[in-house]
C-alpha positions in Angstrom: 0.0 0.0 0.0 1.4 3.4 -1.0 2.6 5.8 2.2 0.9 8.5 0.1 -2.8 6.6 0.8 -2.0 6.9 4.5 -1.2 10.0 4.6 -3.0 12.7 2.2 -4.9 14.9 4.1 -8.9 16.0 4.7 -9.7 18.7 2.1 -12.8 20.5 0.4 -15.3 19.0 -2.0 -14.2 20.2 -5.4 -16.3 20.5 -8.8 -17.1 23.0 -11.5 -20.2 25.1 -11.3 -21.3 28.2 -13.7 -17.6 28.4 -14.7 -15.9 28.2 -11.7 -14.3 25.6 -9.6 -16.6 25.5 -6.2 -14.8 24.3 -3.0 -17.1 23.4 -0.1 -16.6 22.2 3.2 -18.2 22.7 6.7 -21.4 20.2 5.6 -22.2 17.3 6.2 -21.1 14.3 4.1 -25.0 13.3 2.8 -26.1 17.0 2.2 -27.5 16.5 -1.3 -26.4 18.5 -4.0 -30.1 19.7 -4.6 -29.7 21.4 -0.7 -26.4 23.0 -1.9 -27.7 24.4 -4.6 -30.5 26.2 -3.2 -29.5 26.1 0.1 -25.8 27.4 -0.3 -25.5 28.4 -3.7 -29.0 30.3 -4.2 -29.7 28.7 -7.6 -33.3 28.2 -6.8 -34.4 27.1 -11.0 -33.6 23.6 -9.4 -36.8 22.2 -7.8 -37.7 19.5 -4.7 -40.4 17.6 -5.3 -40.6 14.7 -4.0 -36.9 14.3 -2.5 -36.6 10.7 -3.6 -35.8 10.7 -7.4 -39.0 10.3 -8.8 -40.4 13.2 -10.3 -37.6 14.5 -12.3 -37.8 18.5 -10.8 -34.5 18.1 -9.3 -32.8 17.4 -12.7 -29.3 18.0 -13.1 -26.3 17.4 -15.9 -23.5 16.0 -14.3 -20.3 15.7 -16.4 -16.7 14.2 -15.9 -13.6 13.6 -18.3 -13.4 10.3 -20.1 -10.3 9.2 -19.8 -9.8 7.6 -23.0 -11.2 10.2 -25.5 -10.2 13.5 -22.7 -13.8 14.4 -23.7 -16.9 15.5 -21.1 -19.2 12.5 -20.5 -22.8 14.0 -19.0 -25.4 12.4 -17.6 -28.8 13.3 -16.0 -29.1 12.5 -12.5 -31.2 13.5 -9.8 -30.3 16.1 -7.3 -32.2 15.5 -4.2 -30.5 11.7 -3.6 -26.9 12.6 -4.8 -24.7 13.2 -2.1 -22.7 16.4 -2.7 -19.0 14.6 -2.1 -19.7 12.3 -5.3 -19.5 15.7 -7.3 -15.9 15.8 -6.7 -14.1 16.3 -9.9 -17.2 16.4 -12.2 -18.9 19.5 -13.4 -22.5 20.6 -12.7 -24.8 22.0 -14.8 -28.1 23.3 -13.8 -31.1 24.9 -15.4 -29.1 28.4 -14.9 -26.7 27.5 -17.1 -28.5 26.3 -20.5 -29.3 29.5 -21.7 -26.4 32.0 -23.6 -26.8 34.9 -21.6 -30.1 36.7 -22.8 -30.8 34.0 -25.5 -32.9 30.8 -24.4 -31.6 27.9 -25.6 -33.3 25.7 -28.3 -34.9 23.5 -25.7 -36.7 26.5 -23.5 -37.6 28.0 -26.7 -39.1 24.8 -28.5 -41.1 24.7 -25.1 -42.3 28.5 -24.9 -43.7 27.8 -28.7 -45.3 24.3 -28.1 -47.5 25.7 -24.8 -44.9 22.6 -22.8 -45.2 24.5 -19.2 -48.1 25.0 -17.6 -47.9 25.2 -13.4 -43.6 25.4 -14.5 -42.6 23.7 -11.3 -41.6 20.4 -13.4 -40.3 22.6 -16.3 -36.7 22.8 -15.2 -36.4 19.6 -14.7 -37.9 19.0 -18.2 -35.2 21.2 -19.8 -32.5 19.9 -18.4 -33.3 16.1 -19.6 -34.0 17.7 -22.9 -30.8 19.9 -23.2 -29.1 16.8 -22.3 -30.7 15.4 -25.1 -30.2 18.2 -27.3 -26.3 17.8 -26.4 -26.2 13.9 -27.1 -28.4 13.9 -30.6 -27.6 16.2 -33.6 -31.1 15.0 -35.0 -34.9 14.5 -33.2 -34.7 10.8 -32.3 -38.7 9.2 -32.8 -40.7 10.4 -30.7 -40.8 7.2 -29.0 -37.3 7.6 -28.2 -37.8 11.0 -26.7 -40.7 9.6 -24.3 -38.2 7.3 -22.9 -35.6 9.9 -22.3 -38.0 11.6 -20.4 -39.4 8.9 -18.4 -37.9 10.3 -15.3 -39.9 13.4 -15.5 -43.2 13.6 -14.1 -45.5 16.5 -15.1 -48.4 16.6 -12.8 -50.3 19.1 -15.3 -50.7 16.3 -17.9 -48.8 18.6 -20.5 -46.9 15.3 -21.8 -47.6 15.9 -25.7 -46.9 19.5 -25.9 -43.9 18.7 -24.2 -42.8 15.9 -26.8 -43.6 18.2 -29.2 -41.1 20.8 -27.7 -39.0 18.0 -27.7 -38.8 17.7 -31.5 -39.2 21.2 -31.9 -35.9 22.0 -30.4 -34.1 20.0 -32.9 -35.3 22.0 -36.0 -34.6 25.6 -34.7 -30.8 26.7 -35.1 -27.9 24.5 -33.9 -26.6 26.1 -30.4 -23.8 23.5 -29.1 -22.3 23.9 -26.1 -18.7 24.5 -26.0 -17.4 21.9 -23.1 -13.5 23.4 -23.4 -13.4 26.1 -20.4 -15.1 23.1 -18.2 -13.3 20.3 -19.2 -9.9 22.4 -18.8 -11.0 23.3 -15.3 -11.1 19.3 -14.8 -7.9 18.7 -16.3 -6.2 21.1 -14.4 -7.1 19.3 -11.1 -7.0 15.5 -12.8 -5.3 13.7 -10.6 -1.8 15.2 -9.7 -3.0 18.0 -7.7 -6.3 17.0 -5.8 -5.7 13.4 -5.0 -8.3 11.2 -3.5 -11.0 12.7 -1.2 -10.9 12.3 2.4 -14.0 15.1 3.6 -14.7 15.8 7.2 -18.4 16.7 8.2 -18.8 18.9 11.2 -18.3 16.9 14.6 -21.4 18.5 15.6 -23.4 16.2 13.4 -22.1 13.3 15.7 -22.0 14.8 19.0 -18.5 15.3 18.4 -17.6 12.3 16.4 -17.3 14.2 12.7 -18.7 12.1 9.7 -16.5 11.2 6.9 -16.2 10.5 3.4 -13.5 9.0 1.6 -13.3 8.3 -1.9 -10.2 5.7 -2.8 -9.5 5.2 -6.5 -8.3 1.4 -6.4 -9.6 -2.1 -4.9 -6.5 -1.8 -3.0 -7.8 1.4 -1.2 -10.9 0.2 -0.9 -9.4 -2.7 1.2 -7.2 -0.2 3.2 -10.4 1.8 4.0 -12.3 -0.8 4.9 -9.9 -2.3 7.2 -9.6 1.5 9.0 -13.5 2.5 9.0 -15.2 -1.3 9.3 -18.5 -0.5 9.9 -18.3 2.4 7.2 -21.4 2.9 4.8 -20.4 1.5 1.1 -21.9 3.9 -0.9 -22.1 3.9 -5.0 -24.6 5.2 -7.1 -27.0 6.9 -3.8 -30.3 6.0 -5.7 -31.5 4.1 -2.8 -28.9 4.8 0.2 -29.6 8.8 -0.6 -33.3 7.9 0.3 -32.4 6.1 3.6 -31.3 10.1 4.4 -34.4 11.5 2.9 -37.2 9.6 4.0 -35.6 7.5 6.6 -33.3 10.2 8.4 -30.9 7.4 9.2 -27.2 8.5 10.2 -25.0 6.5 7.6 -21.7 6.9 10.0 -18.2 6.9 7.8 -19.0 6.6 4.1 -16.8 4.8 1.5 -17.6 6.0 -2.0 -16.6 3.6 -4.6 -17.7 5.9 -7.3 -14.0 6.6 -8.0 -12.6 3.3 -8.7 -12.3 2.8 -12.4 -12.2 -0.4 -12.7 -15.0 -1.3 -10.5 -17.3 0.3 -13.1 -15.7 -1.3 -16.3 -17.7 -4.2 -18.1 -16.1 -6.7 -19.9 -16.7 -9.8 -22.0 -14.8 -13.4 -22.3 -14.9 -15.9 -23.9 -17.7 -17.9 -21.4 -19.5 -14.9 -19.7 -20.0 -11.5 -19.2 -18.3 -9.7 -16.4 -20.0 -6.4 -14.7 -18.2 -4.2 -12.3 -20.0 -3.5 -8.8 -20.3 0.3 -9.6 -21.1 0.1 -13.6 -24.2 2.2 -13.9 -27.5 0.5 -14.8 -27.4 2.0 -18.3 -24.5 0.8 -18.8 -25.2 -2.7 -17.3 -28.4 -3.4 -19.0 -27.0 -1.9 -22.3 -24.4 -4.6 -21.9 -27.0 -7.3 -21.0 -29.6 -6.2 -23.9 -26.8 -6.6 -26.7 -26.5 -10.1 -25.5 -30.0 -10.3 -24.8 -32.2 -8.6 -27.0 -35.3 -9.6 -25.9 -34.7 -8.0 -22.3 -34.9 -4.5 -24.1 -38.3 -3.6 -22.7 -37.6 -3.9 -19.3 -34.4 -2.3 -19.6 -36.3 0.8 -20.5 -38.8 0.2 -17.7 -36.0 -0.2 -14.9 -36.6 3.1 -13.3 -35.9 5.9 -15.7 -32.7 7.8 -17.2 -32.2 9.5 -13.8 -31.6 6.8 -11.9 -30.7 4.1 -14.2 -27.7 6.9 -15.0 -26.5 7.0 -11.5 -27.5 3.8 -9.8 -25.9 0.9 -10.4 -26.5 -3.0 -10.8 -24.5 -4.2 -8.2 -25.8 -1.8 -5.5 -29.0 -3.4 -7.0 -27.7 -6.9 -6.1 -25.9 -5.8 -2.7 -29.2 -4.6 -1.4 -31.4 -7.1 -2.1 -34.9 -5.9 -2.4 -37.4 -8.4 -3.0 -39.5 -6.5 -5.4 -35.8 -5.2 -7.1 -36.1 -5.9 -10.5 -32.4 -6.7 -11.0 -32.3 -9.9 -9.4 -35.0 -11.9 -11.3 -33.1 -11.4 -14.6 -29.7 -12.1 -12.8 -31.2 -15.6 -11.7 -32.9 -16.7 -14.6 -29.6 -16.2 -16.6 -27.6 -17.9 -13.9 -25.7 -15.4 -12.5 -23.3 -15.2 -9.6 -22.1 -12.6 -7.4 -18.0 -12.1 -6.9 -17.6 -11.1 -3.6 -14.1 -9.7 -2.2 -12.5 -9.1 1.4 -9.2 -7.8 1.6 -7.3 -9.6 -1.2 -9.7 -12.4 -0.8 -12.0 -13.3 -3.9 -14.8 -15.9 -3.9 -17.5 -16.5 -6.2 -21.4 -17.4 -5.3 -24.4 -18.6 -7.4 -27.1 -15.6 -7.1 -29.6 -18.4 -6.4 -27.4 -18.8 -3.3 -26.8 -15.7 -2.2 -29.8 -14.4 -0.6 -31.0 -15.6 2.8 -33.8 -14.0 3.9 -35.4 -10.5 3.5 -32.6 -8.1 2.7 -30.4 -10.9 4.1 -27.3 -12.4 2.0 -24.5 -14.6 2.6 -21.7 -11.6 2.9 -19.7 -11.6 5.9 -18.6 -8.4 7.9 -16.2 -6.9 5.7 -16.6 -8.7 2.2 -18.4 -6.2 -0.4 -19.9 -7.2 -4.0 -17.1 -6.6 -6.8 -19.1 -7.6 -9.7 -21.7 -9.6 -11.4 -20.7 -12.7 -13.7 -22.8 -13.5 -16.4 -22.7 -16.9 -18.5 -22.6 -16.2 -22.1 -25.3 -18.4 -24.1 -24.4 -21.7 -25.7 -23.2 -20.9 -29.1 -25.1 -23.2 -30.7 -28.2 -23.7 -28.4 -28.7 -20.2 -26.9 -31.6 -20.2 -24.2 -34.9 -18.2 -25.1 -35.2 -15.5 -22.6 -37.8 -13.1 -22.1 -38.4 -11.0 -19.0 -41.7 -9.6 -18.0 -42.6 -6.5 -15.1 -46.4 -6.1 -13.9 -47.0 -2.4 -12.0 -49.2 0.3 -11.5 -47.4 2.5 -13.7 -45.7 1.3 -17.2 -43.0 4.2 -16.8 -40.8 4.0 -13.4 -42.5 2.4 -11.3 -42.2 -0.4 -8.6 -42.9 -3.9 -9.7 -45.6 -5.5 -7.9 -44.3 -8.7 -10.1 -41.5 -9.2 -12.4 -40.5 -12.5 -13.8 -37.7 -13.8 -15.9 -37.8 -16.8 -18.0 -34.5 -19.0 -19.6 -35.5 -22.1 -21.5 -33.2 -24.0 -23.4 -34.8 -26.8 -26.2 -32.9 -29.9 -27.7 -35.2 -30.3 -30.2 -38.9 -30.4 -28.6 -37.5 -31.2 -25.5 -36.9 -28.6 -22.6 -33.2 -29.8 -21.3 -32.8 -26.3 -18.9 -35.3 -23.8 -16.9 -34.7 -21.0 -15.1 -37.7 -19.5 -13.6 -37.6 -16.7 -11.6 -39.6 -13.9 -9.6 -39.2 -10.9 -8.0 -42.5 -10.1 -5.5 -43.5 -13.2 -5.1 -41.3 -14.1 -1.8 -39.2 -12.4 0.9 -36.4 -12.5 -1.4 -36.0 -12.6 -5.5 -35.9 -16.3 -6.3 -36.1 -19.3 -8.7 -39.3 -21.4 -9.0 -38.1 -25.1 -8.3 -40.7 -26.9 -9.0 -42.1 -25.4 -11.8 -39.4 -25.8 -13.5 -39.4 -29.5 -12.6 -42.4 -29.9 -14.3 -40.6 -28.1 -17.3 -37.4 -30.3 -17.5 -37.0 -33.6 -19.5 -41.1 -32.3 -21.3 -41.9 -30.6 -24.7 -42.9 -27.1 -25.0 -46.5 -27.7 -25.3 -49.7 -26.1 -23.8 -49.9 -29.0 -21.8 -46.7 -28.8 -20.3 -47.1 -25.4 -19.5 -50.1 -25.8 -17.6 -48.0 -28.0 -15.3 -45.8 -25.8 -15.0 -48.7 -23.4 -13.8 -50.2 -25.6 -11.3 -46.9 -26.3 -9.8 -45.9 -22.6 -9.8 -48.9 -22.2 -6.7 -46.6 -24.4 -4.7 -43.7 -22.2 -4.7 -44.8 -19.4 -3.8 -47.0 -17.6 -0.6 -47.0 -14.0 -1.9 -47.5 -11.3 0.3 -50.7 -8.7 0.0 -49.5 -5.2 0.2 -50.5 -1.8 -1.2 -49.0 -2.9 -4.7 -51.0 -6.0 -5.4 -52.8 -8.6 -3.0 -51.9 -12.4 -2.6 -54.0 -13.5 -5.4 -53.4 -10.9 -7.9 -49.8 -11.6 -7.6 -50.6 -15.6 -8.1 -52.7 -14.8 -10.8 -50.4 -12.9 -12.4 -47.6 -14.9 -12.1 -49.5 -17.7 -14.0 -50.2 -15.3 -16.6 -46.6 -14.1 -17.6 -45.7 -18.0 -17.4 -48.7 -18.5 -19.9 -47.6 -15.5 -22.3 -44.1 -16.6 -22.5 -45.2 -19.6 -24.5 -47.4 -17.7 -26.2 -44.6 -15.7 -27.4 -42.0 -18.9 -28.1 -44.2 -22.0 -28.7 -42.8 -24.1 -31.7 -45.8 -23.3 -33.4 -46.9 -19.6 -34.8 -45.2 -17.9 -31.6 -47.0 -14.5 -31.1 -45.3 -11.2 -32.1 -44.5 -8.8 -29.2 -47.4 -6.4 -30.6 -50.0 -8.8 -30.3 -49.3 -9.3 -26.5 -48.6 -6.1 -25.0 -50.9 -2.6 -24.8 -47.7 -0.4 -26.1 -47.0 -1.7 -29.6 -45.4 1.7 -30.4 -43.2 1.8 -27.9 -42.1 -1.5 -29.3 -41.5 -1.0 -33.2 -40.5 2.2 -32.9 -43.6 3.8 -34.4 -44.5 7.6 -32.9 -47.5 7.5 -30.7 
């Protein structure tokens, strides 16, 4: 372990904002950046609405340096459940900022025409995930396209199609790109030689005289180090559900270890058997990785929460967590995943279908932390037929009150291999045993499925709760076992338009 890592000392939170390099200290570790803004910096466009990164009013662009191209890399994120710390060495942007002085930008302009804000309160929010959009698209993508990018934005005022609208608008006015070379010069002139890693110090107040802190290492090795010094410290990566533990919870998180900063824990990589995906690899990055492999698990990549989140938040926090009704975990287990756990130098690898316990229970020990997620690649020459399926209130970002995630493998007519799994149905995401006994060694048939069905009852005791009651969820269940042979019988297998409600969303038409 380097002498330097042992001994660089406390200092400020440091990112770019409106231009300049902002250097904070004297808060505590888990104020959000949506509380500094308006709180500290008095840029009040930036809204609170619902403080747990749902609504999409807190919006903000977030940008940092990628390392191979020495480019800005931005992404949308929401304020209110970011923890201010894990803007060090990024730049912010905020509503305040898309405009050129007097001028409004394409974006705010396409809006003002197309009648997009009504009450306003969700407007800045809107602008920013369409000025990011602006920024990442030199042409109007379908307007499909644009309804997913603003999935994470919730307009209570129902002004959704002059907002799409605005949304294509904006691309047919004047080009106005943003010139990134002040802000990414700022970044390089701090990248890494003269800031080093982050150690912040909260107030000692917060603690009754224990002060909270932050560290951010930049290797495995660090993490290890940091571990060993602060071993009940918080693990923290992308905040999209520990930042809500703060917000709705008020829980004190103690010491935090960000593992934001550690490269290689977000890189995703592919071998020659499986697919390897770093513990802090975002979930857009994750699924993106899993749906090129995958096509047919699309869908509910674009259902997982929205841009926002999936942006920040990342599949292995996911995993680490453990939530029942996460929908993470039920994909992960039908394509027979396992989980890489470390501790210290110490590596060791367990089956997902293993790993959970109980309710928000797993197999870790004190000290051992999720690395990354292994994926098998399919057999090259008899791939499984996967399909994945989420039932909720709401199509857009919305909990699951049932998700299920199917792997069936033929030789010939014959099933040789099921996976079945379910997220909602138990205390913890899990595989359906005996239905797929009543798969294995059987032909695809109706028959078969219906066996499949009647043993499905036996594996599970759902839970009634505000999402769904008991039955619903064991009717339901039956029913996504009963349309995924619908859509892969041997015979005249239905097309995905002819067994959902949103063939648009599907084939790319504009609603």
């Amino acid at each position: 372990m380097s002498e330097s890592l042992l001994t660089y000392p406390p200092r400020p939170i440091r990112f770019v904002h409106r231009g300049q390099v902002q250097q904070v200290s004297g808060l505590p570790p888990t104020t959000s950046v949506l509380q500094w803004l308006r709180e500290h910096a008095h840029c009040t466009g930036t809204k609170e609405g619902c403080a747990e990164g749902d609504c999409g009013a807190c919006t903000v662009v977030v940008g940092e340096l990628d390392d191979e191209t020495g480019q800005l890399r931005t992404r949308t994120v929401n304020s209110c459940i970011q923890f201010l710390p894990t803007l060090d060495g990024k730049v912010l942007y905020t509503v305040e900022d898309v405009a050129q002085g007097s001028e409004l930008h394409p974006c705010q302009q396409a809006l003002v025409k197309e009648h997009g804000s009504q009450c306003g309160f969700c407007t800045p929010g809107f602008v920013m995930s369409l000025w990011h959009l602006y920024e990442t698209h030199t042409e109007a993508p379908p307007r499909s396209e644009l309804a997913d990018a603003l999935a994470g934005n919730l307009c209570r005022c129902t002004g959704y199609r002059p907002i799409l609208d605005a949304g294509q608008a904006m691309f047919q006015l004047p080009r106005v790109p943003r010139d990134h070379s002040a802000d990414i010069a700022q970044l390089q002139a701090r990248q890494p030689h003269q800031d080093g890693p982050l150690l912040y110090v909260g107030p000692s107040a917060i603690h009754g005289g224990h002060a909270q802190r932050f560290v951010a290492p930049r290797t495995v090795d660090e993490v290890a180090y940091w571990l060993a010094q602060w071993p009940h410290a918080r693990l923290l990566a992308g905040g999209t559900d520990v930042g809500l533990w703060v917000n709705k919870q008020f829980k004190d998180l103690g010491d935090i270890i960000y593992l934001g900063q550690v490269k290689s824990l977000a890189r995703v990589a592919t071998t020659a058997t499986h697919l390897e995906i770093g513990a802090t690899a975002s979930l857009e990055t994750a699924w993106a990785a899993l749906v090129a492999t995958w096509p047919t698990l699309r869908e509910i990549w674009l259902r997982f929460a929205s841009p926002p989140i999936r942006h920040a938040g990342t599949l292995g926090g996911n995993i680490a967590n453990g939530s029942p009704i996460g929908d993470g975990a039920p994909i992960l287990l039908a394509l027979n995943a396992s989980v890489v756990l470390r501790h210290g130098q110490h590596q060791r690898e367990v089956p997902l279908s293993a790993f959970y316990v109980d309710y928000m229970r797993n197999v870790m020990t004190p000290g051992e932390w999720v690395e990354s997620i292994r994926v098998p690649l399919p057999h090259p020459s008899r791939p499984d037929t996967v399909r994945a399926y989420k039932v909720s209130k709401r199509r857009d970002s919305d909990i699951s009150a049932v998700c299920a995630a199917f792997a069936l493998q033929l030789d010939g007519p014959t099933i040789v291999s099921a996976r079945l799994a379910w997220g909602g149905m138990a205390a913890t995401a899990k595989r359906a045993p005996l239905a797929e006994a009543a798969l294995l060694g059987q032909p695809w048939s109706e028959a078969t499925m219906r066996q499949a069905q009647s043993a499905l009852a036996q594996d599970f005791t759902p839970l009634t709760d505000l999402r769904a009651s008991d039955r619903h969820r064991q009717r339901v269940a039956a029913n996504l076992l009963e349309r995924f042979w619908l859509e892969t019988r041997p015979d005249a297998p239905l097309e995905a338009e002819q067994v959902q409600v949103w063939p648009a969303s599907v084939s790319g038409a504009n609603p």
